[in-house]
C-alpha positions, 0 to 999 in steps of 0.5 A: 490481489487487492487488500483494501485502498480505494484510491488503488482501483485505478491498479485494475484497469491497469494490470487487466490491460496487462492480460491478469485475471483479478483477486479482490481482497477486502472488508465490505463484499457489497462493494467488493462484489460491485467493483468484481461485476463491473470489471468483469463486464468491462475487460472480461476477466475473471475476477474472483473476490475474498471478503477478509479483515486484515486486522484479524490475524488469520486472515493471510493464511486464510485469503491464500487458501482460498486463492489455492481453492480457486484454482488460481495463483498469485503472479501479482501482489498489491499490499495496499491496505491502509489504516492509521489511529486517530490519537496520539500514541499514549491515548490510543487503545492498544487494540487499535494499535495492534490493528494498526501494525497487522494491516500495515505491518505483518499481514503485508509481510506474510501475505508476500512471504506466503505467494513467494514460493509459487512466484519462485517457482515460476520464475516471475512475479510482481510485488507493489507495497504501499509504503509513503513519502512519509517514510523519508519525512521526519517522524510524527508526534505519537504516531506509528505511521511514518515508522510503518512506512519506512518498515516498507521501504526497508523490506521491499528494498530489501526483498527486491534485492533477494528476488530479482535474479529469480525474476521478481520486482518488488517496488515501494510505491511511496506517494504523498497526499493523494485523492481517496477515501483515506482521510473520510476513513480516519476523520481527518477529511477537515485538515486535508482540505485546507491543504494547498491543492498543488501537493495533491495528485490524482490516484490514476497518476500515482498508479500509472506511475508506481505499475511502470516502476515494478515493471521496470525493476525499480525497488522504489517509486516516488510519484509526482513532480512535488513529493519527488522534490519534496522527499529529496529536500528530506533526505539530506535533513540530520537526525536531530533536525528532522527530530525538531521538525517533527515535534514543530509539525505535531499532527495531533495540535 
C-alpha cells in the first residue's frame, strides 16, 4: 500500500520481485492508474489503485474498506506520505497545519493500527514508515517537520518492539536529501539545488536499502554513507546546543 511519495516508486520494483501484488494509494488517479498499468505489464501483478487524500480524515478507514472490497489484505505497508508548510509556524493557516499532522501523523498511525489485526492473525507483516534524518537533527525555526518525524522514529520503534514476536518488523526509513519531487511540491526546488551534490542520494539506494532493513528486523534505517555520519555527529549534540543550531540554520531566513 502506497499513500503518495514519488521518489518511493523504486519500492514497487522491489517488493513485486518479493511475489506481492500491489495496493496503490494516492491523490492523482491519472498517474496513479498509469503507474498500475505499467507494473502490471512489466511484473504481472496485480496491481489495484485507491484514489484517497490523506488530508481528509476519513480517508484510512476508507482505503481499508476498499482493500477489504477487493479481496486482498494487506501483508506490506508503506506509510510514505509527505507534506511539509512553507512558512513559518505562526504564518501559516491552521488548515495547513492540521493537513500537515493528518498526512504525516495520524493517518500513518491509524493506517498501521488498522492492518494489524490481520498481520497478527497471520503471523507475518512488514511495516516501512517514512520518517528522516531530520528526526536526529536539532529542531527547525517554526517548523513541525523535524517533530513529525522524530513522532515516526518513536512509534516504529516502539511498534517494532510490540510486534515482532508475532512475526512483524516495523523499520523507520530515515534518509536525508533524496532526489524527488518533494521540494517542486513545496516550492522549495531553488534551495535544494544549491546544495552540494555529495549530501544527495538517488531514490532506487535509499529504497533498496530501507526493503533489506525491514527484512532484517532492523526497527531503524539511516540510508547512505553521509546521512549515517551525519545523524551520528548528531546524536551526542546536548539539548541547549542542538536548540542554538537550530535557531542559526532558521530555514525560513
Amino acid at each position: 500500500m502506497r499513500p503518495f511519495e514519488p521518489y518511493l516508486d523504486p519500492f514497487f520494483d522491489t517488493v513485486v520481485a518479493d511475489g506481492h501484488d500491489l495496493i496503490l494509494v494516492a491523490r492523482r488517479a491519472d498517474r496513479l492508474e498509469a503507474l498500475a498499468t505499467e507494473l502490471r505489464r512489466d511484473h504481472g501483478v496485480r496491481a489495484e489503485t485507491v484514489t484517497a487524500d490523506l488530508t481528509d480524515p476519513s480517508a484510512p478507514a476508507a482505503i481499508v474498506d476498499r482493500v477489504d472490497g477487493l479481496g486482498m489484505t494487506v501483508d506490506v505497508l508503506v506509510n510514505n506520505a509527505g507534506l511539509s508548510s512553507k512558512t513559518m509556524f505562526s504564518d501559516t493557516e491552521w488548515d495547513t497545519l492540521a493537513a500537515e499532522l493528518q498526512v504525516m501523523v495520524t493517518a500513518v498511525t491509524e493506517l498501521t493500527h488498522r492492518v494489524l489485526s490481520g498481520m497478527k492473525a497471520r503471523r507475518w507483516g512488514r511495516i516501512v514508515d517514512l520518517s528522516s534524518v531530520a528526526a536526529v537533527s536539532p529542531p527547525g525555526a517554526g517548523l513541525l517537520y523535524t517533530g513529525i518525524k522524530s513522532y515516526v522514529l518513536n512509534m516504529s520503534q516502539s511498534l517494532d518492539m510490540e510486534l515482532k514476536p508475532h512475526g512483524i518488523h516495523v523499520t523507520a526509513l530515515c534518509p536525508g536529501f533524496t532526489h524527488s519531487e518533494f521540494h517542486d511540491v513545496m516550492g522549495t526546488r531553488d534551495v535544494a539545488d544549491r546544495l552540494p551534490g555529495f549530501l544527495w542520494q538517488q531514490p532506487e539506494d535509499v529504497v533498496r536499502e530501507g526493503w533489506d532493513a525491514v527484512r532484517a528486523g532492523k526497527p531503524v534505517c539511516i540510508p547512505g554513507v553521509v546521512d549515517k555520519v551525519s545523524a551520528a555527529a548528531m546524536r551526542p549534540i546536548p539539548g541547549r546546543i542542538g536548540y542554538l543550531l537550530g535557531c542559526t540554520l532558521n530555514p525560513f531566513e
